[in-house]
C-alpha positions as protocol buffer text, in pm:
chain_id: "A"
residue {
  index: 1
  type: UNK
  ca { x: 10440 y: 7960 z: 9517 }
}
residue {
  index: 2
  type: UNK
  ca { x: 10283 y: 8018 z: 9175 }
}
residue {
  index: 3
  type: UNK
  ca { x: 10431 y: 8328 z: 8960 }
}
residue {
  index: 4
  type: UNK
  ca { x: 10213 y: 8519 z: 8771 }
}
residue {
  index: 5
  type: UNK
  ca { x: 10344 y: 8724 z: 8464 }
}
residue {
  index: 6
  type: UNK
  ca { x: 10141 y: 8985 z: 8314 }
}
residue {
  index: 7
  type: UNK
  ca { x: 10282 y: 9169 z: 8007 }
}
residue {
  index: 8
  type: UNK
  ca { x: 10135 y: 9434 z: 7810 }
}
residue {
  index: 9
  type: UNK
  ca { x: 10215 y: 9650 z: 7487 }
}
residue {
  index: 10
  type: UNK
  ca { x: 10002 y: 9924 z: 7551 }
}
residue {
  index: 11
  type: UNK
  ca { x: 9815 y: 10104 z: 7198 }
}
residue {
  index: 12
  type: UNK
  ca { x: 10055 y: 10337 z: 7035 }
}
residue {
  index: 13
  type: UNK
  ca { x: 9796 y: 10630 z: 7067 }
}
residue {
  index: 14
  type: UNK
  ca { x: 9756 y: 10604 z: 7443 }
}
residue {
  index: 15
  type: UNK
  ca { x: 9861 y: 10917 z: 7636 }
}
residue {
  index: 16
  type: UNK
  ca { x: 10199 y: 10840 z: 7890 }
}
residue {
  index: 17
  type: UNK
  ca { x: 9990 y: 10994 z: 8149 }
}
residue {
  index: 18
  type: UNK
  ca { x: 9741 y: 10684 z: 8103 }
}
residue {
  index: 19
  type: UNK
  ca { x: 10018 y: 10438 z: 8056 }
}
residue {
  index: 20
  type: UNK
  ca { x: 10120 y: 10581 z: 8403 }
}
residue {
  index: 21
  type: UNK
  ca { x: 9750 y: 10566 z: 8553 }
}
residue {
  index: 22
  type: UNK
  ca { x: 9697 y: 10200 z: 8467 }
}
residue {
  index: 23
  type: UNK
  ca { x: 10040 y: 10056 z: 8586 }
}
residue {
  index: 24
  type: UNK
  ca { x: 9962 y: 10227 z: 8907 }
}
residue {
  index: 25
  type: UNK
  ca { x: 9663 y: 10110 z: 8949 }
}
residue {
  index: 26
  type: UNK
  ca { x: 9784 y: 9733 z: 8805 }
}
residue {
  index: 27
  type: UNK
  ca { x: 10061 y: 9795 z: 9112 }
}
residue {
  index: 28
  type: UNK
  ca { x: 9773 y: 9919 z: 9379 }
}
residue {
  index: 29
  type: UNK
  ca { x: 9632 y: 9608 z: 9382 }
}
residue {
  index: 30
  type: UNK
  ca { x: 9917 y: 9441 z: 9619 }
}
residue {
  index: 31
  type: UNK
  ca { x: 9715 y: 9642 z: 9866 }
}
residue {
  index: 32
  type: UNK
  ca { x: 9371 y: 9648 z: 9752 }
}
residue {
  index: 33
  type: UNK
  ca { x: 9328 y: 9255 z: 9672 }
}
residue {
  index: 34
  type: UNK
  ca { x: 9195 y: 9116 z: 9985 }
}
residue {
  index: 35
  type: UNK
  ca { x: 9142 y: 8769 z: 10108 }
}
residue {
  index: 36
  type: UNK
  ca { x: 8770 y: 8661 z: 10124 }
}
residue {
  index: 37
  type: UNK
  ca { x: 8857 y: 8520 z: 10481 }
}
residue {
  index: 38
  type: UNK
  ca { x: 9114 y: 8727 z: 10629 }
}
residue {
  index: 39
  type: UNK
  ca { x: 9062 y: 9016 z: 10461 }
}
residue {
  index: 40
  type: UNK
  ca { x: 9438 y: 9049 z: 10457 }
}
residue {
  index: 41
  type: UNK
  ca { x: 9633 y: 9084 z: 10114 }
}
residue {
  index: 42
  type: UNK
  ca { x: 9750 y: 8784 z: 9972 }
}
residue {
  index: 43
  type: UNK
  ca { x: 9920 y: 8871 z: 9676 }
}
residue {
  index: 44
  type: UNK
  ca { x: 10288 y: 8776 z: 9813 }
}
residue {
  index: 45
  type: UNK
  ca { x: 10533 y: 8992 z: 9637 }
}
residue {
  index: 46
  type: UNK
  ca { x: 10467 y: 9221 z: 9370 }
}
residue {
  index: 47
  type: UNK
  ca { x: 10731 y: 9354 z: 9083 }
}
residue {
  index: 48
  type: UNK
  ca { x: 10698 y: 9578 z: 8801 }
}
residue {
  index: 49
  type: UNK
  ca { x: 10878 y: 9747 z: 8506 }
}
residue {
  index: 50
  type: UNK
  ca { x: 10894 y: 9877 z: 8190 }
}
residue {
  index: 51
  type: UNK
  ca { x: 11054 y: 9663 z: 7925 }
}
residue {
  index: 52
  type: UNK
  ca { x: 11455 y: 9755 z: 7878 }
}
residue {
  index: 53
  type: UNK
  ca { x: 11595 y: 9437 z: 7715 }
}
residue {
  index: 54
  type: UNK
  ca { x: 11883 y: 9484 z: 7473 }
}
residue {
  index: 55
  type: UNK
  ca { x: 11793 y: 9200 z: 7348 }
}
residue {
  index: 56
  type: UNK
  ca { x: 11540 y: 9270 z: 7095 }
}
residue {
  index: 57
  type: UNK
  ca { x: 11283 y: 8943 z: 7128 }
}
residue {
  index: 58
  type: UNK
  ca { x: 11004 y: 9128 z: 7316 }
}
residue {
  index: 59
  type: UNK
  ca { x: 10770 y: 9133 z: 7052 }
}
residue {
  index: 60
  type: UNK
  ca { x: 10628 y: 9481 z: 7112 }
}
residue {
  index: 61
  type: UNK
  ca { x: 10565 y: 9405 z: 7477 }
}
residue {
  index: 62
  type: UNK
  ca { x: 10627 y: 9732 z: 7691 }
}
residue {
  index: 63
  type: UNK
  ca { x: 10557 y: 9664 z: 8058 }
}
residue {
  index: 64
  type: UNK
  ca { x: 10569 y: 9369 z: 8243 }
}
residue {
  index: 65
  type: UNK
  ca { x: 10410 y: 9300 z: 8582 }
}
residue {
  index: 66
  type: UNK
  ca { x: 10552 y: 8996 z: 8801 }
}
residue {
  index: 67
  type: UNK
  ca { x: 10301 y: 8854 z: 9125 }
}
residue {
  index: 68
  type: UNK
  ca { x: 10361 y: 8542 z: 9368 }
}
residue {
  index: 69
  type: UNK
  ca { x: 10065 y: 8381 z: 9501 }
}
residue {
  index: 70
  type: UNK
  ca { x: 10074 y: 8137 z: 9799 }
}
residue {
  index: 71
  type: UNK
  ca { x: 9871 y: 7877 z: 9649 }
}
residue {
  index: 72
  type: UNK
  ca { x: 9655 y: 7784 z: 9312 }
}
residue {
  index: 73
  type: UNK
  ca { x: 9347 y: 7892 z: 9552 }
}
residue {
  index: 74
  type: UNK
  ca { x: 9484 y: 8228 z: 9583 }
}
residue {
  index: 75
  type: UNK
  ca { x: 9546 y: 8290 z: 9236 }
}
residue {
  index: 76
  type: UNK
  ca { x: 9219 y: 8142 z: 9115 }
}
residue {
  index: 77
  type: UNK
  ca { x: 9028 y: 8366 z: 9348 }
}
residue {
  index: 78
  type: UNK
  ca { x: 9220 y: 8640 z: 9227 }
}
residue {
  index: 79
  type: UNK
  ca { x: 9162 y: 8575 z: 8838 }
}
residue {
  index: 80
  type: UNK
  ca { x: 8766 y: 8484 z: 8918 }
}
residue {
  index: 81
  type: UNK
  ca { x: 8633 y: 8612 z: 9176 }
}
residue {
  index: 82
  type: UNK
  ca { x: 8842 y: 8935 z: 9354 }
}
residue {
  index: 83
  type: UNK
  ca { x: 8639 y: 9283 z: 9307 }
}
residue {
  index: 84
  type: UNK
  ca { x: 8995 y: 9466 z: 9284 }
}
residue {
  index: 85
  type: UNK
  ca { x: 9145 y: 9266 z: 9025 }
}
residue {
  index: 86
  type: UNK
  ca { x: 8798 y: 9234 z: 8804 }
}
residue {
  index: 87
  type: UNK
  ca { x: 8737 y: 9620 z: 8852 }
}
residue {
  index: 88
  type: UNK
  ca { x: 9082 y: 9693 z: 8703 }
}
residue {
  index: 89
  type: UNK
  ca { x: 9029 y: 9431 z: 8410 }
}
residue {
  index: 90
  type: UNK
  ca { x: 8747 y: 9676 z: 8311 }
}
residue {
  index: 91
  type: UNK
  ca { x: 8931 y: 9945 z: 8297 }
}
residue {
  index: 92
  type: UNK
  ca { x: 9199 y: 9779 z: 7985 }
}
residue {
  index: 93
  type: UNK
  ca { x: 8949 y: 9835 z: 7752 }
}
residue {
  index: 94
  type: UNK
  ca { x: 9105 y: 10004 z: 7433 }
}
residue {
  index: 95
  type: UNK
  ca { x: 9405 y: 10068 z: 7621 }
}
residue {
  index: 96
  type: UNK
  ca { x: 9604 y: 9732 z: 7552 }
}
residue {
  index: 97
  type: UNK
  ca { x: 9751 y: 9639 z: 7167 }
}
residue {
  index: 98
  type: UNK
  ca { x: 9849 y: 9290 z: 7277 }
}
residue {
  index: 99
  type: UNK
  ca { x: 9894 y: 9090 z: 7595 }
}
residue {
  index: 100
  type: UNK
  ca { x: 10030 y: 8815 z: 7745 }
}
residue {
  index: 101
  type: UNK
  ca { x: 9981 y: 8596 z: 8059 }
}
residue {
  index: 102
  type: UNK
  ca { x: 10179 y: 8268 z: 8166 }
}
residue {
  index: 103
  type: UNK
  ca { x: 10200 y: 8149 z: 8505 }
}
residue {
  index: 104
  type: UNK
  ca { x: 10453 y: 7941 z: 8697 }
}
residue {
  index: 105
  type: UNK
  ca { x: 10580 y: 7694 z: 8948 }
}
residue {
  index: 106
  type: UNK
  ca { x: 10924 y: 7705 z: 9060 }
}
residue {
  index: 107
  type: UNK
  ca { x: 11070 y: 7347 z: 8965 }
}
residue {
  index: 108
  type: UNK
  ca { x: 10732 y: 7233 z: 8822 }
}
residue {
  index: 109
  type: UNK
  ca { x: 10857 y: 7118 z: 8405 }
}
């Protein structure tokens, strides 16, 4: 399984109604990313969340969005080539202040 961990501090301007709007459609993609072969969803689990650490080291970031993906096929497809996920990267622009993207394997150091 590879984790994939999106965070984003979204512009300070931006209605909550269109904070709201994007992390649903961030979260829709569970469903709507399809497998070129199966045409079944292969994102395996999905988790999301606004930022609520006490801790005080999140560097402005807001909302965080956690995937699993099967294999480095799946999530390469998913960066490059899915018409979901590439149709929703369109729609961040002017929307974001800063992001941040790192990407895991369980036990992998």
């Amino acid at each position: 399984m590879i984790t994939h961990i999106v965070q984003f501090q979204f512009k300070a301007s931006l209605a909550p109604e269109k904070v709201q709007e994007t992390c649903t459609h961030l979260i829709s993609l569970k469903d709507k990313c399809l497998h070129p072969t199966t045409k079944q969803p292969y994102i395996r689990s999905f988790k999301a969340g606004k930022q609520d650490s006490p801790e005080g080291n999140h560097n402005g970031i807001t909302h965080v969005f956690v995937m699993e993906f099967e294999s480095d096929q799946d999530r390469e497809y998913y960066l490059t080539k899915d018409p979901a996920h590439l149709g929703f990267v369109q729609t961040l622009d002017g929307l974001i202040e800063k992001s941040q993207v790192v990407d895991f394997t369980e036990g992998v150091f």
